[in-house]
DSSP file (Angstrom, degrees, kcal/mol; ACC not computed):
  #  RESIDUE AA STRUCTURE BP1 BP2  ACC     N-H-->O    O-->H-N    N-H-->O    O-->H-N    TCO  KAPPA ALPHA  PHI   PSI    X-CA   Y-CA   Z-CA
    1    1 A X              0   0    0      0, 0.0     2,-0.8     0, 0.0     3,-0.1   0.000 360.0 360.0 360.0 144.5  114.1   -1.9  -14.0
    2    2 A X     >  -     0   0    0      1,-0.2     4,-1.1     2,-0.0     3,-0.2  -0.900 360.0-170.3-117.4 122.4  115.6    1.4  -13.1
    3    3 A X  H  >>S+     0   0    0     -2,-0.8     4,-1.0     1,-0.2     5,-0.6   0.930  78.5  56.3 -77.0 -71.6  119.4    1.3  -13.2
    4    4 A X  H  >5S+     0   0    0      1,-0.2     4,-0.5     2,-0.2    -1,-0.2   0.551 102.5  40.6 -28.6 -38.4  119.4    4.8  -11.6
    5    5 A X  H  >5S+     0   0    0     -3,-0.2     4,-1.3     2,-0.1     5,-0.3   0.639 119.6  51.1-107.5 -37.3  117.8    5.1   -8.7
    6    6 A X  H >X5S+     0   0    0     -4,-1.1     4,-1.7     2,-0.2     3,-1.4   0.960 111.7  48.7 -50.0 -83.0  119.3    1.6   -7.7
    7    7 A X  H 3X5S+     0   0    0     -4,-1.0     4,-2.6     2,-0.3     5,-0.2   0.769 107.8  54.5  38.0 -87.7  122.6    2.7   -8.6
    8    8 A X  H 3X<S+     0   0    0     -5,-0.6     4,-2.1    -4,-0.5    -1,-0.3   0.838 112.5  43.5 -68.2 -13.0  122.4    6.1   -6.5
    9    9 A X  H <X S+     0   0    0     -3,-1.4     4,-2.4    -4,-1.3    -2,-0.3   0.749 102.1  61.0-105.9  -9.0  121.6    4.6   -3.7
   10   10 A X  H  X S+     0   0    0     -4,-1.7     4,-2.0    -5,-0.3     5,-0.2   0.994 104.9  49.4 -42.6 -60.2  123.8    2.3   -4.1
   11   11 A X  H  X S+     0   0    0     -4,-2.6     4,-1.2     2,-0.2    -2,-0.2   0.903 110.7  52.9 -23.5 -70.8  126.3    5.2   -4.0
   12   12 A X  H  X S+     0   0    0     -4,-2.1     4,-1.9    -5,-0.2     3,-0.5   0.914 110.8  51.5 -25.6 -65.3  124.5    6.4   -0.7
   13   13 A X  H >X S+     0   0    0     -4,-2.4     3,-1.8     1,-0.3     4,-1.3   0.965 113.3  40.4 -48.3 -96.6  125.0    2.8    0.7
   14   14 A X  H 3X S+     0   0    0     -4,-2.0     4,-0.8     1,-0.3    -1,-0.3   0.528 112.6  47.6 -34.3 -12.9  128.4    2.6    0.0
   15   15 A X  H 3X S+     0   0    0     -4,-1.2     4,-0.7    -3,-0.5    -1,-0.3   0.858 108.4  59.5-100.4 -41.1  129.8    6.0    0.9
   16   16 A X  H <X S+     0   0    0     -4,-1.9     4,-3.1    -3,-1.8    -2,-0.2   0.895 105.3  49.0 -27.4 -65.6  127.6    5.7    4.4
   17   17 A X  H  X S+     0   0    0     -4,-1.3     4,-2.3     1,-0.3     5,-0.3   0.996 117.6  54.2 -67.5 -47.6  129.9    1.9    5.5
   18   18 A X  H  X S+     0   0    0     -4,-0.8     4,-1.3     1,-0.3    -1,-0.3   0.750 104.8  40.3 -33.1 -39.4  132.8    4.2    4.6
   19   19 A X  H  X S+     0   0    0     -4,-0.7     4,-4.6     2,-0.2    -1,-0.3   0.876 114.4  55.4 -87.0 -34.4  132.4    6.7    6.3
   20   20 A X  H  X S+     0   0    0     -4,-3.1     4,-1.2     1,-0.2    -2,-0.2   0.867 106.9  56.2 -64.9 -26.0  131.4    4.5    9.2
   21   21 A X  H >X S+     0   0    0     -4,-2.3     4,-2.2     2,-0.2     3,-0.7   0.934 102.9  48.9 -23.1 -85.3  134.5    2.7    8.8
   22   22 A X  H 3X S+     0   0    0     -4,-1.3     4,-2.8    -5,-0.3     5,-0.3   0.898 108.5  57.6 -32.9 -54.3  136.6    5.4    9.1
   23   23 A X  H 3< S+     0   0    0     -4,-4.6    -1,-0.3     1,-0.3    -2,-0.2   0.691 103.9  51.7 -84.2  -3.2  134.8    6.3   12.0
   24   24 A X  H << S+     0   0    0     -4,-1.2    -1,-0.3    -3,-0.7    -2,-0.2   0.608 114.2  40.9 -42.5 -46.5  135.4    3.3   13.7
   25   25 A X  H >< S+     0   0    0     -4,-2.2     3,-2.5     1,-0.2    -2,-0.2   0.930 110.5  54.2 -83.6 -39.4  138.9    3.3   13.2
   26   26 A X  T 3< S+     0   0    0     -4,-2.8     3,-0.3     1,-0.3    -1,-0.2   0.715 112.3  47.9 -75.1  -5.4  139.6    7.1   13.9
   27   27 A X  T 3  S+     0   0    0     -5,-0.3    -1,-0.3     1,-0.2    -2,-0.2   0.431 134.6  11.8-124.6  -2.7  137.7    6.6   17.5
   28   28 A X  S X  S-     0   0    0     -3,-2.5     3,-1.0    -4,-0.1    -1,-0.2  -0.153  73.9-174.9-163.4  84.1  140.0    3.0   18.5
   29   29 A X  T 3  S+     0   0    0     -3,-0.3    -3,-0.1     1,-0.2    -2,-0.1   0.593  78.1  44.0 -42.8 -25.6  142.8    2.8   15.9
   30   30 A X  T >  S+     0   0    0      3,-0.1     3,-1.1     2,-0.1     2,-0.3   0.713  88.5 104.5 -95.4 -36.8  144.2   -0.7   17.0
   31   31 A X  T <  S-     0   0    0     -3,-1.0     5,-0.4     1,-0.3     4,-0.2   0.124 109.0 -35.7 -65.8  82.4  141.0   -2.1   17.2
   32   32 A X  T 3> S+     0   0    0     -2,-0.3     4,-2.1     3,-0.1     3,-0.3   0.978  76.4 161.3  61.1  51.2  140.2   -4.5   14.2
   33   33 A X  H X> S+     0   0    0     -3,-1.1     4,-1.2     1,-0.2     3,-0.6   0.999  74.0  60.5 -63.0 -50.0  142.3   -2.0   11.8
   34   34 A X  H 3> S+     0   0    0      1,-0.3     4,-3.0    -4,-0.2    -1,-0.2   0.798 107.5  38.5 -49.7 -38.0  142.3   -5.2    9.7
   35   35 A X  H 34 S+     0   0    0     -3,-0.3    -1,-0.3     2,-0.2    -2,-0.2   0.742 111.1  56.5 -53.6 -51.2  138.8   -5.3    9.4
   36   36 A X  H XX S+     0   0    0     -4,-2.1     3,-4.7    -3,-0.6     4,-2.4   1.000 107.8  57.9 -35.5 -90.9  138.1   -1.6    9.1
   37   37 A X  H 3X S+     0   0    0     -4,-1.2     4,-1.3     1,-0.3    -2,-0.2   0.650 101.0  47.0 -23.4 -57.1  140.3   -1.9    6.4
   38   38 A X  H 3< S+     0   0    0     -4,-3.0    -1,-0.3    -5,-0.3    -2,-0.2   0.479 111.4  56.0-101.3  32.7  138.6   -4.3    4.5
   39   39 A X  H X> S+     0   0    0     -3,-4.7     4,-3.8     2,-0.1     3,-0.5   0.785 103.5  49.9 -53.5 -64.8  135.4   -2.4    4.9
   40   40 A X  H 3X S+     0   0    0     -4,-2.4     4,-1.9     1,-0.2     5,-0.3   0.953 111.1  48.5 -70.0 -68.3  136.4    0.4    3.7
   41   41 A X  H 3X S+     0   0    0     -4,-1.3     4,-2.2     2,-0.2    -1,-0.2   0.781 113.9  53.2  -3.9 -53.6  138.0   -1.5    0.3
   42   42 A X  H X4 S+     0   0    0     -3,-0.5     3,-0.5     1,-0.2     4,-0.4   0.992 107.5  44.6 -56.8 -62.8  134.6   -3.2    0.1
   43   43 A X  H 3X S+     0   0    0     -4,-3.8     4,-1.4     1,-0.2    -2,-0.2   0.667 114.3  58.4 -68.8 -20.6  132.6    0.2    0.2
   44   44 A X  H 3X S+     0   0    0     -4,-1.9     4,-2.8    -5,-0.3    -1,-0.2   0.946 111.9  38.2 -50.9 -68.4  135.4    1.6   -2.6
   45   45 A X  H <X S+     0   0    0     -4,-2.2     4,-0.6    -3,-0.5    -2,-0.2   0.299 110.7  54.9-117.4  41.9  134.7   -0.7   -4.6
   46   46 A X  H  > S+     0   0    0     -4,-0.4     4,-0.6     2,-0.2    -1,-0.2   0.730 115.1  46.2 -75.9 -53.6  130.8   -0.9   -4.2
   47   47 A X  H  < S+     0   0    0     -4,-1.4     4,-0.4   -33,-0.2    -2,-0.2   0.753 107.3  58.9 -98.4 -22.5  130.8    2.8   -4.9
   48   48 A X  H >X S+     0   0    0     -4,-2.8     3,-2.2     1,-0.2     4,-1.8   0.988 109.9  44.7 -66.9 -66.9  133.2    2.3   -7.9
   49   49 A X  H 3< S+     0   0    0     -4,-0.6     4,-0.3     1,-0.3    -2,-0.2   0.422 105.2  55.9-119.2  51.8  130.9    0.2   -9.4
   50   50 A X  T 3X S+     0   0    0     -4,-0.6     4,-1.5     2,-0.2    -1,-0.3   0.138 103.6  56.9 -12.5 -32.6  127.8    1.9   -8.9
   51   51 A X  H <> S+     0   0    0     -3,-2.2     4,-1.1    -4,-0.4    -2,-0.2   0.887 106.3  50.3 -96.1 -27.6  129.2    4.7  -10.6
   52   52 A X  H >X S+     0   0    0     -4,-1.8     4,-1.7     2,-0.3     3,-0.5   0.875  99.8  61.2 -79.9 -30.5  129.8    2.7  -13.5
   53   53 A X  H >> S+     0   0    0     -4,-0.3     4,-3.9    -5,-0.3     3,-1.7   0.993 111.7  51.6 -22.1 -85.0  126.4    1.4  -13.5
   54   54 A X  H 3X S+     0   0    0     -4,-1.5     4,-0.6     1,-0.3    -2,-0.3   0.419 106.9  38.2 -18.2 -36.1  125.9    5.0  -14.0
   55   55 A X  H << S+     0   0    0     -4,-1.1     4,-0.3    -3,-0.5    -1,-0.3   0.518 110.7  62.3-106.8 -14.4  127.5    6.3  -16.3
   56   56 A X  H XX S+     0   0    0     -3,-1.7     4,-2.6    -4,-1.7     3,-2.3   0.911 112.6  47.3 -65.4 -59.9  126.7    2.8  -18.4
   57   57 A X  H 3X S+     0   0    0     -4,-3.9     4,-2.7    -5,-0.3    -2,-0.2   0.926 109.7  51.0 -32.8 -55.3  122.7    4.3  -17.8
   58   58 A X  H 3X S+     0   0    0     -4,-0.6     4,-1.8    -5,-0.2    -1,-0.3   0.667 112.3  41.0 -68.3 -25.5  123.7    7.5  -18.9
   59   59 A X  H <> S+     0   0    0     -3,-2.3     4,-3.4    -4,-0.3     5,-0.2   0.895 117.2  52.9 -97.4 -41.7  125.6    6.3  -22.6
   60   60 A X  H  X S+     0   0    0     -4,-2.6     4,-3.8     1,-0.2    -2,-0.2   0.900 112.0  43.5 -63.0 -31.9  122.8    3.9  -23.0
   61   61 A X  H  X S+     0   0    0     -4,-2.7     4,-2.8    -5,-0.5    -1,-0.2   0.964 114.0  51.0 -46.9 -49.8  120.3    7.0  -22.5
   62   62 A X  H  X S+     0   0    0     -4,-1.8     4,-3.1     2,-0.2    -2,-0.2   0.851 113.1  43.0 -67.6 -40.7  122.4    9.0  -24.6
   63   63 A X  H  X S+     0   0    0     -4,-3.4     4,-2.3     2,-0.2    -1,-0.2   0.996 109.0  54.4 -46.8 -76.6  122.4    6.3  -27.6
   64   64 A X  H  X S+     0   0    0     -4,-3.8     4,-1.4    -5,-0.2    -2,-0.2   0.894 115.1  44.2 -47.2 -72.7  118.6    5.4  -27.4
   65   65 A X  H  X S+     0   0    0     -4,-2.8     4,-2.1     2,-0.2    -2,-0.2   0.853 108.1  61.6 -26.2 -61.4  118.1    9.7  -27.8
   66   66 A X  H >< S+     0   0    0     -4,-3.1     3,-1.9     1,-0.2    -2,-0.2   0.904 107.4  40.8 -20.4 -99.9  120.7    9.3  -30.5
   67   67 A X  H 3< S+     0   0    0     -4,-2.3    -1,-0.2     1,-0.3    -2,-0.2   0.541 112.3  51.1  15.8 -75.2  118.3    7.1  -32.2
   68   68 A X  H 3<        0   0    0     -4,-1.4    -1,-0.3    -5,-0.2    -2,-0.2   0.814 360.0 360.0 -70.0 -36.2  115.0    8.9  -31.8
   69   69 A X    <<        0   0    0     -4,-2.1    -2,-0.2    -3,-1.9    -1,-0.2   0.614 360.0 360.0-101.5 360.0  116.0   12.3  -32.9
């Protein structure tokens, strides 16, 4: 399985309902702020960990190299 390419688009994903979020709210502020709100939370901490997916890839890479050399 590749941890990486899942991962970054995970990232994609999640920065994408954010932003759509946002633009949802900026374009009828009153309108389901609660809801908007916990979109955008969701997509926070989607893309938080994704990135730790990432950087878990990255140490594991860095280890396994460790290893070989």
């Amino acid at each position: 399985m590749q941890a990486l390419p899942i991962a970054a688009s995970g990232l994609l994903d999640a920065a994408s309902r954010f932003d759509a979020s946002a633009r949802r709210t900026a374009a009828a502020p009153l309108d389901n702020l609660e809801k908007e709100t916990v979109a955008r939370i969701q997509a926070q901490q989607d893309f938080k960990a994704n990135a730790a997916v990432i950087r878990t890839a990255d140490k594991m890479t860095g280890t396994l190299l460790d290893m070989l050399a």
